[in-house]
C-alpha positions in Angstrom: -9.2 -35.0 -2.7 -5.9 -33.8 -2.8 -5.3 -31.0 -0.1 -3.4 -27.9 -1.1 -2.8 -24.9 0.9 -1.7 -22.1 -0.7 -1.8 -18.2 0.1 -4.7 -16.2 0.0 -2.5 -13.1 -2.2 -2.9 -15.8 -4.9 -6.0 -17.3 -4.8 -7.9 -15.0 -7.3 -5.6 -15.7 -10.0 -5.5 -19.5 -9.1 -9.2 -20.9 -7.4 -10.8 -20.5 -11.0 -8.7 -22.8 -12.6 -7.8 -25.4 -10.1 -8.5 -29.2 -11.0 -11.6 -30.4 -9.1 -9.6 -33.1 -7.4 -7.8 -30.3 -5.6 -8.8 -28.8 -2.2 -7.7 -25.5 -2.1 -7.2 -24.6 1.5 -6.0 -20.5 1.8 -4.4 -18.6 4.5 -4.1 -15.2 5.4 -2.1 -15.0 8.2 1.6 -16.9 9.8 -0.8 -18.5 12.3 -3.3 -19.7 9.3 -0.4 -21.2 7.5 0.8 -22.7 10.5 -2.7 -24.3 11.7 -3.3 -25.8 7.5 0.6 -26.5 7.1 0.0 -30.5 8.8 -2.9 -31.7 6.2 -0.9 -29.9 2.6 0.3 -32.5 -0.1 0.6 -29.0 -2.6 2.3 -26.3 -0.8 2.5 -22.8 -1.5 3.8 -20.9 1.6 5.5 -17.9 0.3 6.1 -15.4 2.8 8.6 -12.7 3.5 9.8 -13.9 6.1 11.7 -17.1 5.7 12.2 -18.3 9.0 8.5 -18.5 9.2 8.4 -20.3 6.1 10.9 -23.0 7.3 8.7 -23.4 10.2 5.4 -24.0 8.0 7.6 -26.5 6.1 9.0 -28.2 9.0 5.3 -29.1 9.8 4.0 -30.0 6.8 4.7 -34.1 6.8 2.1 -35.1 4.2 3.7 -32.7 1.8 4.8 -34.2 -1.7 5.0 -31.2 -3.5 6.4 -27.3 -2.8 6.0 -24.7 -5.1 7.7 -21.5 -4.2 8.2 -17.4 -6.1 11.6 -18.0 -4.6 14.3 -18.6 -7.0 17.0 -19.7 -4.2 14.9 -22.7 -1.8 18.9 -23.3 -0.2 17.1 -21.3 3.3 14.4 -24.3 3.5 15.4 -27.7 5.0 16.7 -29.8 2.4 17.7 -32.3 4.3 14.2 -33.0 5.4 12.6 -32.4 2.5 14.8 -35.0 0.9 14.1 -37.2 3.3 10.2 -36.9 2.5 10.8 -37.2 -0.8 9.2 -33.5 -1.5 9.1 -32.5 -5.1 10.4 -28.4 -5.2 9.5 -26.0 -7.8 11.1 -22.3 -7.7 10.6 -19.3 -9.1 13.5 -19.7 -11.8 13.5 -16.9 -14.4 9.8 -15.7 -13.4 11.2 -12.2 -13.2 14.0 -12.5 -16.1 12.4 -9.7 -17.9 12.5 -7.0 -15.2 15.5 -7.7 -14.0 16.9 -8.0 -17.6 15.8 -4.6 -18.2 17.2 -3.1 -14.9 20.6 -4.2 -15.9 20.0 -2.2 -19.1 18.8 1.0 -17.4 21.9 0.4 -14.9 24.1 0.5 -18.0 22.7 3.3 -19.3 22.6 5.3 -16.1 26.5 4.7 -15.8 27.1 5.3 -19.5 25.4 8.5 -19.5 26.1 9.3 -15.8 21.9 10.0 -15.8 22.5 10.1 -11.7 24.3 13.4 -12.1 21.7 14.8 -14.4 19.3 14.0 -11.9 21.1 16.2 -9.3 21.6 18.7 -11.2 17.8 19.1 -11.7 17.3 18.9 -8.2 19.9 22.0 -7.7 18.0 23.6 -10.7 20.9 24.0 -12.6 21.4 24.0 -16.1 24.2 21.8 -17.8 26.3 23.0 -20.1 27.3 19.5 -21.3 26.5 16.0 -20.3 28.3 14.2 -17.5 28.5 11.4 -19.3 29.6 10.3 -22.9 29.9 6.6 -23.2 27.6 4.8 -26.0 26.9 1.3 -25.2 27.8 0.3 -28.8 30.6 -1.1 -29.7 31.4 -1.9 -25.7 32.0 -5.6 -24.5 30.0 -7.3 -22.0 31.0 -10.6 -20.2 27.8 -12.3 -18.5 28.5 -14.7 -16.3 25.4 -17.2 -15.6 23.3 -17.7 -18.7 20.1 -19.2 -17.4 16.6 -17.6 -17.2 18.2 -14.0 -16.7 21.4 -14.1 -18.7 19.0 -15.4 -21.9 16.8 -12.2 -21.3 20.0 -9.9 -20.8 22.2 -10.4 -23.8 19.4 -10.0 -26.5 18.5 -6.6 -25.2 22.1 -5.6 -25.3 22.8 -6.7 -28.4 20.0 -4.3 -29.8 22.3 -1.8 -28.2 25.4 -2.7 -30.0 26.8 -4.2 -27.0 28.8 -7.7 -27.8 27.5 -10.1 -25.1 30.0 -13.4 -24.3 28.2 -15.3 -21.8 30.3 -17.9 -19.7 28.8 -21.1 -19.9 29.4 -24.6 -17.7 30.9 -25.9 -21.8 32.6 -23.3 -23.9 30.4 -23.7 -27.2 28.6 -21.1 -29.0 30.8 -18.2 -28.2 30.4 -18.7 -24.9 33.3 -19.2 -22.4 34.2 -22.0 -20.3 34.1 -22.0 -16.3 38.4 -22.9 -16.8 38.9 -19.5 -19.4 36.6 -16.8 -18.2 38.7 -15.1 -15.4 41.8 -14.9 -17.9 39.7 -13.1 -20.5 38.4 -10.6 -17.8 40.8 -7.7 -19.0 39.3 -8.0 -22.0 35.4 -6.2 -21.3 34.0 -3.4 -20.4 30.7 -4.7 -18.4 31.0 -7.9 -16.5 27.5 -8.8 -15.0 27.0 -11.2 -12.6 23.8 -13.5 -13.2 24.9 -16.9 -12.1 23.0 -18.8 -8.8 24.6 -18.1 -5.4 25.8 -21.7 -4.7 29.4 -23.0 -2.9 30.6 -23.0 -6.6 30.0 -19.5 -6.9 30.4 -18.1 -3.0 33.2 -15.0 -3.7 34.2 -15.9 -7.1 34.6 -12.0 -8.1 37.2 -11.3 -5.5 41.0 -9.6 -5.1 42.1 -11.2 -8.2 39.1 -11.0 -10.1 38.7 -7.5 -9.8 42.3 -6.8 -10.4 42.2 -8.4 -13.6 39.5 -6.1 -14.6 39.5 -2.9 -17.2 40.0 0.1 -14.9 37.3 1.8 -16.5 35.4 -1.7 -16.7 31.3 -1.9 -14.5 30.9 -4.6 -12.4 27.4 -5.7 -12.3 25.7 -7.5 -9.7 22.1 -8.9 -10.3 23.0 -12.6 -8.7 23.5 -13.0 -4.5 25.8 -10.4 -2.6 27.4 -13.7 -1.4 29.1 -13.9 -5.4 31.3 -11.1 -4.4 34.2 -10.9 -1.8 32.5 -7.4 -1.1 35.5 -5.7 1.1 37.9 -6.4 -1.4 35.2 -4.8 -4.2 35.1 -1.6 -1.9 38.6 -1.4 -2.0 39.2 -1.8 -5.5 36.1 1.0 -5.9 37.7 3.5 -3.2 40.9 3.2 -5.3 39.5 3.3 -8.6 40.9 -0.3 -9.9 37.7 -0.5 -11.7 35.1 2.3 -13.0 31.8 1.5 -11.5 29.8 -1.1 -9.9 25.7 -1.4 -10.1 25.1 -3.4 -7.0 21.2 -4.3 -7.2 22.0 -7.3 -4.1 24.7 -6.7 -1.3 25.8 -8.7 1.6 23.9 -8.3 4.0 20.7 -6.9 3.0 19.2 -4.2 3.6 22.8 -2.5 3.4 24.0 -1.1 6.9 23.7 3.0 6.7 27.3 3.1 7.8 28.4 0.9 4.7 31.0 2.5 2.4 29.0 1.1 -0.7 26.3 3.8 -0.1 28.8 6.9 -0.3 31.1 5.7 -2.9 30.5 7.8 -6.1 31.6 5.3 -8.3 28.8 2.9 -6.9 25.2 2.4 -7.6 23.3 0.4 -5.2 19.7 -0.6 -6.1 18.4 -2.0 -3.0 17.5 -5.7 -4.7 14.6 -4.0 -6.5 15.3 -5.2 -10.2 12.7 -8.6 -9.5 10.4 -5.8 -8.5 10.2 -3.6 -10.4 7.0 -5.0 -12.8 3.5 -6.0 -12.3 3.4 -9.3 -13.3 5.4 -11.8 -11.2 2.0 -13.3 -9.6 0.4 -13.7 -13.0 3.8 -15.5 -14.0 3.7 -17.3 -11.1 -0.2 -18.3 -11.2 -0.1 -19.2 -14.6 3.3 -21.8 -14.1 1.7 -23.0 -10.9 -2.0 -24.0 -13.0 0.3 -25.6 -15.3 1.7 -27.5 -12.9 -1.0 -28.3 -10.6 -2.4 -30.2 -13.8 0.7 -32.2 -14.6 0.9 -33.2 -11.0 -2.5 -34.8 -11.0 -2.0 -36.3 -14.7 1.2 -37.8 -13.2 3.4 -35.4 -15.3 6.8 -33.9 -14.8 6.8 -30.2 -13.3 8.6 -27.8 -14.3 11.0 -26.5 -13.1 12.4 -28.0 -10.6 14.9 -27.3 -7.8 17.9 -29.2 -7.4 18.9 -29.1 -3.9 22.7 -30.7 -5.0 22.8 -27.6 -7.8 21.5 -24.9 -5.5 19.0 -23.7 -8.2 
């Protein structure tokens, strides 16, 4: 029997469906997971915290395979893992939908300036006109990162009339190569971030970047806080080099009360809630994880897989 030890959140959308060469082995608790890590070829150990998760990991020696919701595994110990020879699978693109639909409400907030509507409800006051005027048609939208998320983004902003130019690792389609995007930047009104936070991409929107920028242009954030030099995006904010950002990750999180992102009025911060906001990342992720829990005893590739060297 293979053994796999997986988290009891999970088990009633998994246990009726597992191969019956599988032992499913469930915990509830750190301690649980830390006690059932040792005998786990599957693991599942998704927690919160990820300290504790590196510690279930660093224990698990008969591992071969590590499924996680995580879309980023660069906090585990690749090293090691490489070493064992474990086989990774992430969460890639399991919550592309939500988040694909936060960055349109996030647009249209901005666009409309809903935020201010809002307040004036709250003051029980009755506008004369709206705050905000700006119809997403006919605007321009650079997205850079077109994986799981950026496929799910641009369809829904097209429907708006937005024109969507994603930047690509190969300039084909329309897209935009990784050597042409940051002299085109002048050229959009939206630029969304939805690339993986890896050494490639550590601060590539900074000073220069931002400067380059529309000054009415939205910079959206959806990736890692770590993609943005984020004092020299405050700065450009404060002095109104660009319009607006939508910030839905920040560095670090949760965002210090005494950080100038929260009282900026240009600035919409979103607490890294866009992943969050639906109901069905565990039926995604139980339904991937059947699929491949199957290959894996058939001898079959899983899918997808983490690429320690790629960071995603």
């Amino acid at each position: 029997m293979t053994v796999a030890v997986l988290s009891g959140l999970i088990r009633p959308l998994v246990e009726p469906h597992l191969p019956d060469s599988i032992e499913a082995r469930y915990f509830g608790s750190v301690e649980e997971l830390y006690e059932l890590a040792p005998e786990a070829e599957i693991g599942w150990f998704d927690l919160d915290d990820q300290k504790r998760m590196v510690k279930a990991v660093e224990r698990a020696d008969k591992l071969k395979w590590f499924n996680s919701i995580y879309a980023g595994l660069d906090f585990l110990p690749l090293d090691l893992m490489h070493q064992r020879g474990v086989v990774m699978t992430n969460g890639a693109g399991i919550n592309a939908i939500a988040i694909a639909e936060y960055v349109v409400m996030g647009m249209l907030n901005i666009a409309k300036d809903y935020r201010a509507v809002v307040r004036a409800q709250d003051r029980k006051e009755w506008l004369p006109d709206s705050p905000g005027k700006l119809e997403l048609a006919g605007t321009r939208a650079m997205l850079l990162g077109f994986g799981a998320i950026g496929q799910q983004v641009k369809p829904r902003l097209e429907a708006f009339g937005v024109e969507v130019v994603p930047v690509r690792r190969s300039a084909r389609g329309g897209a935009l190569g990784p050597e042409e995007w940051r002299g085109r930047l002048g050229e959009f009104d939206w630029v969304i971030l939805a690339v993986p936070a890896t050494a490639e991409t550590d601060g590539m929107i900074a000073e220069s970047e931002l400067a380059q920028m529309k000054s009415n242009a939205v910079l959206i954030n959806i990736a890692r806080g770590t993609v943005v030099d984020q004092d020299a995006l405050i700065t450009a904010l404060r002095e109104k080099q660009i319009g607006a950002a939508m910030l839905d990750v920040t560095t670090p999180e949760p965002l210090p009360a005494d950080n100038p992102l929260w009282e900026l009025d240009n600035t919409h911060v979103t607490m890294h809630l866009s992943g969050r906001s639906q109901t069905s990342m565990f039926r995604r992720s139980a339904e991937r994880f059947i699929r491949n829990i199957n290959a894996y005893v058939a001898g079959d590739d899983l899918h997808p897989i983490f690429d320690p060297a790629r960071g995603y």
